[in-house]
C-alpha positions in Angstrom: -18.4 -13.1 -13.3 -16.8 -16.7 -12.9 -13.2 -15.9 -10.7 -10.6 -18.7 -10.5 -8.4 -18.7 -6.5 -5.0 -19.9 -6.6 -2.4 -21.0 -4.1 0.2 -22.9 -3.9 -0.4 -26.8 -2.1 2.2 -26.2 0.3 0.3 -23.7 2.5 -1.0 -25.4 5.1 -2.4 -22.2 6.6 -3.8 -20.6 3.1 -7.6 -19.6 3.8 -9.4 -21.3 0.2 -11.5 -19.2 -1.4 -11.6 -16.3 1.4 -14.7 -14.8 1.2 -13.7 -10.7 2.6 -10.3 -11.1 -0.2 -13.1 -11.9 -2.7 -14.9 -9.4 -1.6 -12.6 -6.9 -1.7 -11.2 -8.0 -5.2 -14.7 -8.1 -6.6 -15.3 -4.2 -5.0 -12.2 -3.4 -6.8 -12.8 -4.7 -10.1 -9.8 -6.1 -10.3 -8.3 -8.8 -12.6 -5.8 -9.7 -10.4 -5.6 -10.1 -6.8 -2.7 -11.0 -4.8 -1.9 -11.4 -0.9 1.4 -10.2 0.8 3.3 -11.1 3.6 6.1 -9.1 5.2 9.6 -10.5 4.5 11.0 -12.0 7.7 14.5 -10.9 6.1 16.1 -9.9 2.7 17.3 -13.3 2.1 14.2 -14.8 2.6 13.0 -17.4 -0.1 10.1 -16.1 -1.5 9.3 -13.4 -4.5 9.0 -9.6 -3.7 5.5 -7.6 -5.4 6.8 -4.7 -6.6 5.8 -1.7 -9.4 7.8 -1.4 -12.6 7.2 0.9 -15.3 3.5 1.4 -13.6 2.9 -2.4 -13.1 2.3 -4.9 -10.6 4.7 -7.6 -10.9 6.4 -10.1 -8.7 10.4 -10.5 -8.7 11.0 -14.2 -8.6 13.9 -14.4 -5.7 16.4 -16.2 -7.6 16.0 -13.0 -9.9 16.5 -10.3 -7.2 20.0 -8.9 -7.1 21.2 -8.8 -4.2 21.5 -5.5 -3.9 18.0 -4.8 -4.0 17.4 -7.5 -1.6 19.3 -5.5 1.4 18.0 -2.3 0.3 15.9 -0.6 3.6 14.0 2.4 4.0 15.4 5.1 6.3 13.5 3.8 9.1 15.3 0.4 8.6 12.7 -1.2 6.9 13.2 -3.5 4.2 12.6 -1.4 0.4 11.1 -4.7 -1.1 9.1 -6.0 1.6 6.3 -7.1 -0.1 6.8 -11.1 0.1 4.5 -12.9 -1.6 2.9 -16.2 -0.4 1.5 -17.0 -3.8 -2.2 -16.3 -2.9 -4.2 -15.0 -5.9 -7.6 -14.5 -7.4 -7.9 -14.3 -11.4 -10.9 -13.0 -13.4 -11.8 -16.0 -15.6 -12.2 -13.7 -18.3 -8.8 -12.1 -18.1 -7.3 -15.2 -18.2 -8.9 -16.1 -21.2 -7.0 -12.5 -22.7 -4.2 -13.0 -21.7 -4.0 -17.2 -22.5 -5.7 -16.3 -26.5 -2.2 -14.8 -27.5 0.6 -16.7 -29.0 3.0 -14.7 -26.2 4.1 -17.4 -24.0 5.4 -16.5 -20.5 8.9 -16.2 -20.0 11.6 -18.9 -18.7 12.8 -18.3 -14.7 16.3 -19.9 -14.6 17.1 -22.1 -11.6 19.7 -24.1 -10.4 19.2 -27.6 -9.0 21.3 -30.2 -7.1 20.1 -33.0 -8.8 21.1 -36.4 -8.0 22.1 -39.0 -10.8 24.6 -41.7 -11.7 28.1 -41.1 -12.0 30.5 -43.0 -15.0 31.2 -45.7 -12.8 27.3 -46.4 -12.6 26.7 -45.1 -8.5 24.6 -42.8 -7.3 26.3 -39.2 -6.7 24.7 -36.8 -4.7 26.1 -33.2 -5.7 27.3 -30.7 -3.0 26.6 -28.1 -5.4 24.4 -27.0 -8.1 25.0 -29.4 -11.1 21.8 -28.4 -13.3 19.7 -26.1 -14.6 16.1 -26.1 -14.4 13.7 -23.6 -16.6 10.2 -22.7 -15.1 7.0 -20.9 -15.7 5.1 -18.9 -13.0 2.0 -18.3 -13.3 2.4 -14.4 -11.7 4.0 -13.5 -14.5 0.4 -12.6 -15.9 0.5 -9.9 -13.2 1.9 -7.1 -15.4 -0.4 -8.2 -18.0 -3.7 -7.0 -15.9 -5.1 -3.6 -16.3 -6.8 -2.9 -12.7 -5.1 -5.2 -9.5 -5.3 -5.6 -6.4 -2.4 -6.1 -3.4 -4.2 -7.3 -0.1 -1.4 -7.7 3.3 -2.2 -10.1 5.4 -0.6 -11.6 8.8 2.1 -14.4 8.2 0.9 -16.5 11.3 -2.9 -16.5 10.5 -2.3 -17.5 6.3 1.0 -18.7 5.2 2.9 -21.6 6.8 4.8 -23.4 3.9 5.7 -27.1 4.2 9.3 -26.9 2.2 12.1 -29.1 4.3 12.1 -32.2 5.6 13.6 -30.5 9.2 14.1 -27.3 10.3 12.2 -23.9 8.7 9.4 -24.7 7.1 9.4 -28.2 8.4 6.4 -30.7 9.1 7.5 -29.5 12.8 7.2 -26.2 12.3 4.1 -26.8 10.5 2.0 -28.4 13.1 3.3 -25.9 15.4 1.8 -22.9 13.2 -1.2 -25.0 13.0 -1.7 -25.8 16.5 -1.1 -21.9 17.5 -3.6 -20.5 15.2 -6.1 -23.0 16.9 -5.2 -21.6 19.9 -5.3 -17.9 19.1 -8.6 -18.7 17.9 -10.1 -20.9 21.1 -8.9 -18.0 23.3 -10.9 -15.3 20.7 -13.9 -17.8 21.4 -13.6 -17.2 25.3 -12.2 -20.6 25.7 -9.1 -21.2 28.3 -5.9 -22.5 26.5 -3.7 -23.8 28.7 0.0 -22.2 27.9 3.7 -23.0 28.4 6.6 -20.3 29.7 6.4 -19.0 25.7 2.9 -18.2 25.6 3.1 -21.8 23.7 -0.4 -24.3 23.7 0.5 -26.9 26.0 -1.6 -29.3 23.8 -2.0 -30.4 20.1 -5.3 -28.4 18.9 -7.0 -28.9 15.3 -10.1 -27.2 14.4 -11.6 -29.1 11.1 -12.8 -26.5 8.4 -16.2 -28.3 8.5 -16.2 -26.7 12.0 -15.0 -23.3 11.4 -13.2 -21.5 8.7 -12.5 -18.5 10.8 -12.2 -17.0 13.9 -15.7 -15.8 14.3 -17.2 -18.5 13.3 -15.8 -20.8 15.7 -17.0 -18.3 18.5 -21.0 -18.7 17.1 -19.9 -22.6 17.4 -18.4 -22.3 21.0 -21.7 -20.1 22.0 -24.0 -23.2 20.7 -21.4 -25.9 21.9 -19.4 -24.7 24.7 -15.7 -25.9 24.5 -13.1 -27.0 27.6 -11.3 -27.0 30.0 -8.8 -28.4 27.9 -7.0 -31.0 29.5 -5.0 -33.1 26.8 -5.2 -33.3 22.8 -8.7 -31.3 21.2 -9.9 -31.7 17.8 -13.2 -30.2 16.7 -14.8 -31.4 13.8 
């Protein structure tokens, strides 16, 4: 049965095509799959999976009230924790259901500060929101699906969106994530990564996918080509 993986470009963490969430959607039998993250807070930008009217769906966040957004568990814990990261697996043939109808999906409202030409012919660059923009998202095919799948996974190991130019979700912040879970998995391997005050690698680390996709198979790579001390930049490839 042909299955079609989806994530969103942006991800520079996202594990392609990861063979246990296969696994684990094709021991389902699932149609849909989707990974989770926990929400770092209520006003984080990012959709929420959820169960309405006995179906999985995601809540865009620009179509979360805000009430629902704050909303915690007794414990303190957030009621719609369930970020998503925009990780899924399709059955082929459940796409070809639910695309053979004449229902389209429905419109997402957003609002854009887009910049543009004012009457005197110069540029203006809005403070606020001057437009409005009408999207599609593909997990709105989620309630469609008769048997899914929700999978957590850990935020620092598989999602690390590239959104702003500075700041959260930065090409700083990036590299950073990157270079951490090249760490985390040099020290799984047995090999000594020199750290600052903050538990932070002291130098850049990249571990090419043609070297390893995963933790444990970077430790059978170590074992056949042993690895340090580290002394300055590494890159395994």
């Amino acid at each position: 049965m042909t299955q079609v993986y989806y994530f969103q470009v942006d991800n520079s963490l996202v594990r392609i095509a990861d063979p246990v969430f296969l696994g684990r959607h094709l021991q389902a039998d699932a149609e849909v799959s989707s990974k989770v993250v926990a929400k770092v807070s209520p006003t984080e930008r990012m959709g929420v999976l959820a169960c309405l009217d006995g179906r999985c769906q995601i809540i865009e966040y620009s179509d979360l009230p805000e009430e629902l957004a704050q909303r915690r568990e007794p414990d303190g814990r957030l009621f719609l924790w369930a970020g998503s990261p925009a990780i899924h697996m399709f059955s082929l043939a459940f796409l070809e259901r639910v695309t053979g109808t004449d229902e389209g999906l429905p419109y997402h409202l957003a609002r854009k500060k887009v910049p543009h030409l004012g009457a005197d012919g110069q540029p203006v660059k809005p403070e606020q929101e001057n437009a409005l923009k009408f999207e599609q998202f593909i997990f709105d095919v989620l309630p469609l699906a008769n048997r899914w799948l929700v999978v957590e996974t850990v935020r620092a190991k598989e999602f690390m969106p590239l959104k702003n130019a500075s700041g959260a979700d930065s090409p700083t912040t990036v590299r950073e994530g990157q270079i951490e879970l090249a760490a985390d998995w040099l020290t799984q391997a047995g090999v000594a990564v020199p750290r600052d005050a903050k538990g932070k690698s002291l130098h850049p680390l990249e571990i090419s996918p043609l070297f390893a996709l995963d933790a444990e198979e970077l430790a059978r790579r170590v074992r056949e080509r042993p690895v340090g001390p580290i002394t300055g930049p590494l890159y395994l490839e």
